[in-house]
matplotlib code that plots the C-alpha trace (Angstrom):
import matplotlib.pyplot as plt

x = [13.5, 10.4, 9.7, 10.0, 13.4, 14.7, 18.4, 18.8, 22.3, 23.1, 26.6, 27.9, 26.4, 23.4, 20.3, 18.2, 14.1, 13.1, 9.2, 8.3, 12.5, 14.9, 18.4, 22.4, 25.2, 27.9, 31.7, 33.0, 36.1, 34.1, 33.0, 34.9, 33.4, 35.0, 31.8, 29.0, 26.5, 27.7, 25.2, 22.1, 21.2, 19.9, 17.5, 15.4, 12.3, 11.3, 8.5, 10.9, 12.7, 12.4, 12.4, 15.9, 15.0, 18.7, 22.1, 24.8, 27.7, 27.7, 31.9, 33.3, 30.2, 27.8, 24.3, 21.3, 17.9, 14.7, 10.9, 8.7, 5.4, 2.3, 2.1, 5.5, 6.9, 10.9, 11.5, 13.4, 10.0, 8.3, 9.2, 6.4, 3.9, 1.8, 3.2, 1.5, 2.3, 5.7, 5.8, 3.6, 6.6, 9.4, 7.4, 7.4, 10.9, 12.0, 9.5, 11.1, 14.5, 15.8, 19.5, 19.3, 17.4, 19.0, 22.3, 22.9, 24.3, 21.4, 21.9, 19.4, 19.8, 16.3, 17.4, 17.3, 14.1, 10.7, 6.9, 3.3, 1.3, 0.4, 2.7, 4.4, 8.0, 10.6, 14.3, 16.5, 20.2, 21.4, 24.8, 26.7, 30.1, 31.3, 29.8, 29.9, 28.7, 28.9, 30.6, 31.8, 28.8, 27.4, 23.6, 22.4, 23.9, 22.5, 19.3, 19.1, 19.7, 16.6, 14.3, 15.3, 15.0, 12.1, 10.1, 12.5, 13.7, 17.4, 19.5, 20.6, 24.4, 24.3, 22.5, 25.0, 28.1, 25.7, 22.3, 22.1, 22.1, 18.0, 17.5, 18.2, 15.3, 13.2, 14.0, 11.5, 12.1, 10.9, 13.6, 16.2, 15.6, 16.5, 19.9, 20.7, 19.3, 22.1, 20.7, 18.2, 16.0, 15.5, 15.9, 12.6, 10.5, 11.6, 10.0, 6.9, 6.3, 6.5, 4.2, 1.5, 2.3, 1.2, -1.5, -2.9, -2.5, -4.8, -7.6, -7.5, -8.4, -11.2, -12.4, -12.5, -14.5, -16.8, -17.3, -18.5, -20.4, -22.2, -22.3, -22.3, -18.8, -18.9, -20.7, -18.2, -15.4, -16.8, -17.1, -13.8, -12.0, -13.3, -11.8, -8.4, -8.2, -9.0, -6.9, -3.4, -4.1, -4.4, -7.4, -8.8, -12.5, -11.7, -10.3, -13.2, -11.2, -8.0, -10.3, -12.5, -9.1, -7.7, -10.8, -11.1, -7.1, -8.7, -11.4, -9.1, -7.4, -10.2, -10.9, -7.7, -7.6, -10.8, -9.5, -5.5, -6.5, -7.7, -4.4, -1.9, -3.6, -3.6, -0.3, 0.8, -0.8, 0.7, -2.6, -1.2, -5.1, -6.7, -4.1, -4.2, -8.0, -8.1, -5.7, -8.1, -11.1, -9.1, -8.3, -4.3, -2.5, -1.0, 2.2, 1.5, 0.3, 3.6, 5.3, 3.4, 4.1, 8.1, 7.8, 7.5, 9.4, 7.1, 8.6, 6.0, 3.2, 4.5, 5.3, 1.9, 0.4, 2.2, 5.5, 6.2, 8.2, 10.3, 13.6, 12.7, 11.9, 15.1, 17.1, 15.6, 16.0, 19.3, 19.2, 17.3, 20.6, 17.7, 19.0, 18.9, 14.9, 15.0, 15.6, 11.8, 9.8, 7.0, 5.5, 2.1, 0.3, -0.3, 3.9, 5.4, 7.7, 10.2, 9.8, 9.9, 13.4, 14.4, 13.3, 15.0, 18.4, 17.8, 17.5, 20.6, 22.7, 21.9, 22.4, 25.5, 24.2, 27.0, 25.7, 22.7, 24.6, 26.7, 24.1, 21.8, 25.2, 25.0, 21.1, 21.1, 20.8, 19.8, 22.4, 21.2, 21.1, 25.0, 26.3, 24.8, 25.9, 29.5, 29.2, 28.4, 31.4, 33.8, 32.2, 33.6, 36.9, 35.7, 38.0, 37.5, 33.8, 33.6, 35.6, 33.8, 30.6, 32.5, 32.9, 29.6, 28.3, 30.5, 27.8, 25.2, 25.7, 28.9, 28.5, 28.1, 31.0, 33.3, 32.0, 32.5, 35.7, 37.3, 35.4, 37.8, 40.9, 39.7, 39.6, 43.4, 44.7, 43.3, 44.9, 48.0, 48.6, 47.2, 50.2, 52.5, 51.8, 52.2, 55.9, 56.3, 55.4, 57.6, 60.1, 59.8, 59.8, 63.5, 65.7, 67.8, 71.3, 70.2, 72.0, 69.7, 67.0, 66.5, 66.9, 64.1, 61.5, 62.2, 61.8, 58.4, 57.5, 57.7, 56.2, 53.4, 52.9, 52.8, 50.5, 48.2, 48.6, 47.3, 44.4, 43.8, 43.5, 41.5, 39.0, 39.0, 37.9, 35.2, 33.7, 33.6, 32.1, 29.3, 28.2, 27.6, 25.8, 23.7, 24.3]
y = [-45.4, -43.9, -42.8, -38.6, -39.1, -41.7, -41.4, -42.0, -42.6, -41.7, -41.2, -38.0, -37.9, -39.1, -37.3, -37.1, -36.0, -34.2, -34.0, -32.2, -31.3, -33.2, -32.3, -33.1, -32.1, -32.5, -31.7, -28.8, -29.7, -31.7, -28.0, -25.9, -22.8, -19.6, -17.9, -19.8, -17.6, -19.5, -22.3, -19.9, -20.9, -24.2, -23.0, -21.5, -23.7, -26.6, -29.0, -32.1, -31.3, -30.6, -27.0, -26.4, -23.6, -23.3, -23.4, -22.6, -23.2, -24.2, -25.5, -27.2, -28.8, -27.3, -27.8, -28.1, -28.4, -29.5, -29.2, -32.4, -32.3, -33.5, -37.5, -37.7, -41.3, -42.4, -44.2, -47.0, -47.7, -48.5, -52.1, -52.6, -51.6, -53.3, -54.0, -51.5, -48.4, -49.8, -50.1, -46.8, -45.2, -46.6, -45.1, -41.7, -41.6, -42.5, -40.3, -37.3, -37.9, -34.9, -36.1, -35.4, -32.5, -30.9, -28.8, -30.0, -33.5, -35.4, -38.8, -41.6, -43.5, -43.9, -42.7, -39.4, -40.2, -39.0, -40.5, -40.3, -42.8, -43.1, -40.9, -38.0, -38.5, -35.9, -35.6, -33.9, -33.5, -32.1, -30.6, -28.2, -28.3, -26.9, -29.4, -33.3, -36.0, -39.5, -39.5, -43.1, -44.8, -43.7, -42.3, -45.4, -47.4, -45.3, -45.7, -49.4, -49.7, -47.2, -49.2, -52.4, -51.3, -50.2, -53.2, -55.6, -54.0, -55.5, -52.7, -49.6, -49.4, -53.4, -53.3, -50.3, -52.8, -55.9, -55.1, -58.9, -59.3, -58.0, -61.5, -64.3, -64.4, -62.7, -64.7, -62.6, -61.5, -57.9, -57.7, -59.2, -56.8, -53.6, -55.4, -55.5, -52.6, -50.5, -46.9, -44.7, -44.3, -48.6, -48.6, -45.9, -48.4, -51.4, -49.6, -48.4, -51.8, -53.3, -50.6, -51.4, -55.1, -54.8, -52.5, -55.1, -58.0, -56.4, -55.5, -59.3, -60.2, -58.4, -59.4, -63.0, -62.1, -60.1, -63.5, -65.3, -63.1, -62.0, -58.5, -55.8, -54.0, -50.7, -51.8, -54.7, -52.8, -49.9, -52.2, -54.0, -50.5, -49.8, -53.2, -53.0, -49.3, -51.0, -54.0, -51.6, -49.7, -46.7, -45.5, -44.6, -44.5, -41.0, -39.5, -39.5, -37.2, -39.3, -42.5, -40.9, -39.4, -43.1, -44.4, -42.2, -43.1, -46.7, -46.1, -43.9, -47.1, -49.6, -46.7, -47.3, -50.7, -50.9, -49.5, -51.0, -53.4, -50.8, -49.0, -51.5, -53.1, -49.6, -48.4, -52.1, -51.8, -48.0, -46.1, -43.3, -41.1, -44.1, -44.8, -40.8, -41.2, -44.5, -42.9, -39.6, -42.1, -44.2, -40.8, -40.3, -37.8, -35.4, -36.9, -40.5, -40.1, -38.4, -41.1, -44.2, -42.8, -42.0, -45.9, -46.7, -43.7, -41.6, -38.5, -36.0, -38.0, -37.0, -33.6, -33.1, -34.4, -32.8, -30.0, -29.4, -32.5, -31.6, -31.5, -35.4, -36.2, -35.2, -37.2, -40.0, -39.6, -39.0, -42.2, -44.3, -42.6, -41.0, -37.3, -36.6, -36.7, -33.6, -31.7, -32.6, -32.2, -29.5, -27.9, -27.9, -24.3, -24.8, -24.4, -21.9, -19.5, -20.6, -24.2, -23.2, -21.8, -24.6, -26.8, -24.1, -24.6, -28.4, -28.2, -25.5, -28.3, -31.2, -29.6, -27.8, -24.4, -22.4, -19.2, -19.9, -22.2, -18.8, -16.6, -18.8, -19.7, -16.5, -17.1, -20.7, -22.4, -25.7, -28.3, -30.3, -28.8, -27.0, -30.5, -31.0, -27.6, -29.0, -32.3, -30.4, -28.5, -31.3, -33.8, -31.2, -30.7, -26.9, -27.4, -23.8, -23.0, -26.3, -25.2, -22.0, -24.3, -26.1, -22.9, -21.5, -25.5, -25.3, -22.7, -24.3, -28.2, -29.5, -33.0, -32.5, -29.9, -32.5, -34.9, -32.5, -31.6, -35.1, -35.4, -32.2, -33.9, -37.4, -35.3, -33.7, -36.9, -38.6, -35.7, -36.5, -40.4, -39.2, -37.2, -39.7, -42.6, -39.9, -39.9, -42.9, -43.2, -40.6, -41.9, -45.7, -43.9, -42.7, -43.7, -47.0, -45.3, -42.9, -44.2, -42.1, -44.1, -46.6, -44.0, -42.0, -45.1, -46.3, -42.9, -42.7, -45.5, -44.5, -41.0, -43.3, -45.5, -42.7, -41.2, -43.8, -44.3, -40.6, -41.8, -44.7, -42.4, -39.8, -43.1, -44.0, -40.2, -39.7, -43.3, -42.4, -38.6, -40.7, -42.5, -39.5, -37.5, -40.9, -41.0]
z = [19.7, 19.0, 15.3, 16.2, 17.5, 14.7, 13.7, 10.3, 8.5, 4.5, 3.4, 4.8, 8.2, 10.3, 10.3, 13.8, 13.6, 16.3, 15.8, 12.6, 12.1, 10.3, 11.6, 10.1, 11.7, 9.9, 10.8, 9.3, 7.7, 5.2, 3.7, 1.2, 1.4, 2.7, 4.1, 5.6, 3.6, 0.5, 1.2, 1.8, -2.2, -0.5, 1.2, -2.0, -1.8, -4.3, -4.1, -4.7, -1.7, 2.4, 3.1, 4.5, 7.4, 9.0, 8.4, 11.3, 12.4, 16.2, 17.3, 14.8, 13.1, 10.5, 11.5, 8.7, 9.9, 7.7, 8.3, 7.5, 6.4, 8.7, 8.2, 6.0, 6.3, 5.7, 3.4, 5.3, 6.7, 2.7, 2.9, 5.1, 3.0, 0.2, -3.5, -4.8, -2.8, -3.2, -6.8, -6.8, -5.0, -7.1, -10.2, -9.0, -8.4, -11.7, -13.1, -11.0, -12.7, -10.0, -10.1, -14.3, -13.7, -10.8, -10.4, -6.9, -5.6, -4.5, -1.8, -3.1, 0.1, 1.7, 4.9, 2.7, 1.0, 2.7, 1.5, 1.6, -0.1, -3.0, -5.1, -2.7, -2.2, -0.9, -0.5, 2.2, 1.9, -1.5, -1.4, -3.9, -4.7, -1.8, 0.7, 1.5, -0.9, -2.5, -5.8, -5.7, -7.3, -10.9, -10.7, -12.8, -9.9, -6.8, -8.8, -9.0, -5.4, -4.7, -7.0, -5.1, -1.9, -2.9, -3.6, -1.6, 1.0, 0.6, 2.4, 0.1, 1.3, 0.2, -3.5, -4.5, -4.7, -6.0, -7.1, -7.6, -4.0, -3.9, -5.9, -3.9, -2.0, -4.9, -8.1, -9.9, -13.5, -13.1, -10.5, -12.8, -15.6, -13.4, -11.9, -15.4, -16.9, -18.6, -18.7, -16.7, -19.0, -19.7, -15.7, -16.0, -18.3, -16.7, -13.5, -15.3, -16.7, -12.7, -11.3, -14.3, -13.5, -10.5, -10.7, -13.7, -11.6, -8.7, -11.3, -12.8, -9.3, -9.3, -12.3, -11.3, -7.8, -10.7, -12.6, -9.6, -8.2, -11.3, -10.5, -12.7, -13.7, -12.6, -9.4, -8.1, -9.4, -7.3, -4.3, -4.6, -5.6, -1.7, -0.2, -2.2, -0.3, 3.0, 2.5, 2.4, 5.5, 3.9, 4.8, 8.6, 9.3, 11.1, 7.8, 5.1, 3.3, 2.5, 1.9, -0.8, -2.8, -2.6, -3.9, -6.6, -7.4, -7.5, -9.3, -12.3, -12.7, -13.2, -15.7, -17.7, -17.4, -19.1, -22.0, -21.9, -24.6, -27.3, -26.7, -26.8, -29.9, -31.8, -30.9, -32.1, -35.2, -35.2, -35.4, -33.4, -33.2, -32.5, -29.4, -28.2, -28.2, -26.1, -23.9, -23.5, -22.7, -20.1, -18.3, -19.2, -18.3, -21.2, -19.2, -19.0, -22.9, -23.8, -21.6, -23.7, -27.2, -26.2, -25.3, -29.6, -30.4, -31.6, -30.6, -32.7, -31.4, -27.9, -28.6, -30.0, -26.6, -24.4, -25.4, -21.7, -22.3, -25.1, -23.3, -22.2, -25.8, -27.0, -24.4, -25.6, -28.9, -28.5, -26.0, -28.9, -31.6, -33.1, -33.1, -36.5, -36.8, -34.6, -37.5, -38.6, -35.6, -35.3, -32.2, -31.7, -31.4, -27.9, -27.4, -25.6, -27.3, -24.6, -26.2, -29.8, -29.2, -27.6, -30.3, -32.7, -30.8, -30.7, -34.8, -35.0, -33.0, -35.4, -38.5, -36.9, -37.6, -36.3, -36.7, -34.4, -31.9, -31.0, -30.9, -28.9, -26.4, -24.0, -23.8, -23.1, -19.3, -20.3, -19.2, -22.1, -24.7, -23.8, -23.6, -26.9, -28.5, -26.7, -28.6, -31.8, -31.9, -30.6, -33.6, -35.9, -34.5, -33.4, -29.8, -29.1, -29.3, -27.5, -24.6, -24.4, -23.9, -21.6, -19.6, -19.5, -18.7, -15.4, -14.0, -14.8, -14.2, -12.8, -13.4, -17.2, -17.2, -16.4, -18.7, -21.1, -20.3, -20.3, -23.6, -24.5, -22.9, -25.2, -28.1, -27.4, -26.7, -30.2, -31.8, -30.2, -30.9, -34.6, -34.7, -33.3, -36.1, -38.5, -37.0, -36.9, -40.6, -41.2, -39.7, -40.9, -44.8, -44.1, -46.0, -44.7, -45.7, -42.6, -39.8, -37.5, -38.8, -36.1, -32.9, -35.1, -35.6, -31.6, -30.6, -32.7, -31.4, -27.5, -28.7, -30.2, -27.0, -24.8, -26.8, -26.5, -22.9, -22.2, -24.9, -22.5, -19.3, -21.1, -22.1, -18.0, -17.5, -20.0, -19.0, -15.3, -15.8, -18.3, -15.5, -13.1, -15.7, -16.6, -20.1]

ax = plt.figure().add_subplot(projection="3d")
ax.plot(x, y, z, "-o")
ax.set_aspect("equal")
plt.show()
């Protein structure tokens, strides 16, 4: 079949490309909706995604069609292609983070997943609540499978069940540490750390064909940044364009890697200037600096670089149980006012400023920080302001509205067995001449073991909506 009428299968349905279109037909008692128009917010364009073009109903299927880009690749063809575009690839979609970010449903399976080397990816089918998709794996688990595909090419539908399964044939540690990585954000280093790896390794190559040769730096590693580009097939004598961007890509990293060593030995000897300022010289991004000082959890030093990234910096601090030096943090000048009220908020939920949290509550969209605000108020037994978050989170994030609301139902359910053993105390404390006594302690007792039955399920619940939200 030839690659413009490829049929591609993810969990809901089977996508067919038909030249530059991407097509799904899907059957329509999978939908919920009640008019078709209901789905029209999907086709508001976003540079993560395929444009969606059409939506209609033709019988009794639902048709979606996307448009490709000029010289997009699927993903289920990546496994052909060097380490490093691989690795490259892998990066970028950790780095995206859309599920976190995105209110939508979004299928990780690679048959999904569009490319361009080296760092363009794009995804197709994202569903809201009212259409088709996948919630039997957690977005840590969908995750790992992408990454392993990725740079094994063991099949997706496989690595979901057993991630292991990518390391049979490739007993490589790298590989082991994101089977067992336990959160998005360690699976997010583990995947930086393979994609420097990699680039690192290709550069100490080079250096050794430097030795021998005797050539001067910049002018082997300007030669051999020329051969790594051809060696990948990336480049086309025809398109002089594409091959001088790669080289230039090339060339940024010999850049960087030139200076790795003064960064890693200040940041280990905690000399955060003198770290920013090798980082400036090797060419970082404000991102990628942001990124390295999160890495030692310097959270200011990475506000200071970059702000754009504050909501990131709090989930990790909150990831690293760090929360409480929020209070402390300072914005630099160049912040937007956008972020210092965000950063206000972020301070009003740590030291439980209630006053603030309420006023800020009608204003605020950000799934975040309203699962926060949520937490706030349920860590000091405020049920009602909590479920009020709860309410205004549903609109914005569904995922972390039902986290939050089986946090809710945990919290009633503690309440409840709390009450019960007071019963039961009660009840054991009556007097013995009582001949009631012993109905009133069994029937404690079952009130108490019920009681912590419902805790039990209300555990189950909370631990399952944790995993789709990737906390």
């Amino acid at each position: 079949m030839s690659k413009s009428n490829q049929l591609l299968n993810i969990e809901v349905g089977t996508f067919k490309r038909q030249g530059n279109q991407l097509i799904l037909e899907l059957n329509h008692n999978q939908f919920r909706y009640d008019q078709l128009s209901e789905l029209n917010e999907l086709k508001q364009a976003d540079s993560n995604f395929l444009q969606l073009v059409n939506v209609v109903e033709q019988g009794q299927k639902v048709v979606l069609t996307y448009t490709l880009p000029d010289k997009v690749r699927s993903l289920k063809d990546l496994p052909h292609e060097n380490k490093a575009i691989r690795s490259a690839i892998a990066k970028e979609f950790m780095a995206q983070k859309v599920v976190n970010d995105s209110q939508y449903h979004i299928a990780l399976n690679p048959a999904n997943l569009w490319y361009y080397p080296m760092k363009h990816v794009w995804y197709a089918y994202r569903a809201n609540e009212l259409m088709p998709y996948d919630d039997k794996h957690s977005n840590l688990a969908k995750y790992k499978a992408l990454i392993l595909f990725c740079l094994t090419g063991t099949p997706y539908e496989r690595l979901l069940s057993n991630p292991k399964e990518a390391l049979a044939k490739h007993p490589d540690d790298y590989l082991q540490q994101v089977a067992k990585a336990t959160s998005l954000n360690e699976l997010t280093e583990v995947v930086n750390g393979i994609e420097d790896f990699v680039s690192y390794h290709e550069w100490q190559e080079v250096e050794t064909a430097q030795q021998k040769t005797k050539q001067r730096l910049w002018l082997s590693m300007a030669g051999v940044a020329i051969v790594a580009v051809l060696a990948v097939g990336l480049v086309h004598k025809s398109d002089e364009r594409q091959y001088q961007s790669l080289a230039n890509q090339n060339q940024a990293q010999v850049t960087q890697l030139k200076y790795s060593n003064q960064i890693q030995m200040a940041l280990n000897n905690h000399q955060w200037s003198k770290a920013k300022k090798a980082m400036q010289k090797a060419n970082y991004s404000e991102t990628r600096q942001a990124q390295t000082f999160l890495k030692h959890k310097q959270y200011q030093q990475a506000l200071n670089v970059d702000p754009s990234q504050l909501n990131k910096i709090i989930n990790t601090a909150y990831d690293n149980k760090d929360s409480s030096q929020v209070a402390d943090w300072q914005l630099p000048t160049k912040a937007t006012s956008k972020q210092k009220d965000q950063l206000k908020l972020e301070k009003a939920i740590v030291n439980y400023d209630t006053n603030t949290l309420n006023n800020q509550l009608s204003f605020t969209t950000n799934a975040d920080a309203l699962l926060r605000m949520g937490q706030a108020f349920l860590a000091h037994n405020d049920t009602q302001d909590a479920q009020t978050v709860q309410t205004k989170l549903a609109g914005v994030n569904s995922p972390k509205a039902k986290y939050l609301k089986a946090l809710l139902s945990l919290n009633a359910a503690k309440n409840e067995v709390s009450d019960a053993q007071k019963k039961l105390d009660d009840a054991n404390k009556i007097d013995g001449k009582d001949k009631d006594k012993d109905k009133k302690v069994d029937s404690a007792k079952s009130d108490l073991k019920n009681a912590q039955s419902d805790q039990s399920a209300a555990q189950d619940k909370v631990d399952k909506a944790k995993q789709k939200v990737g906390a």
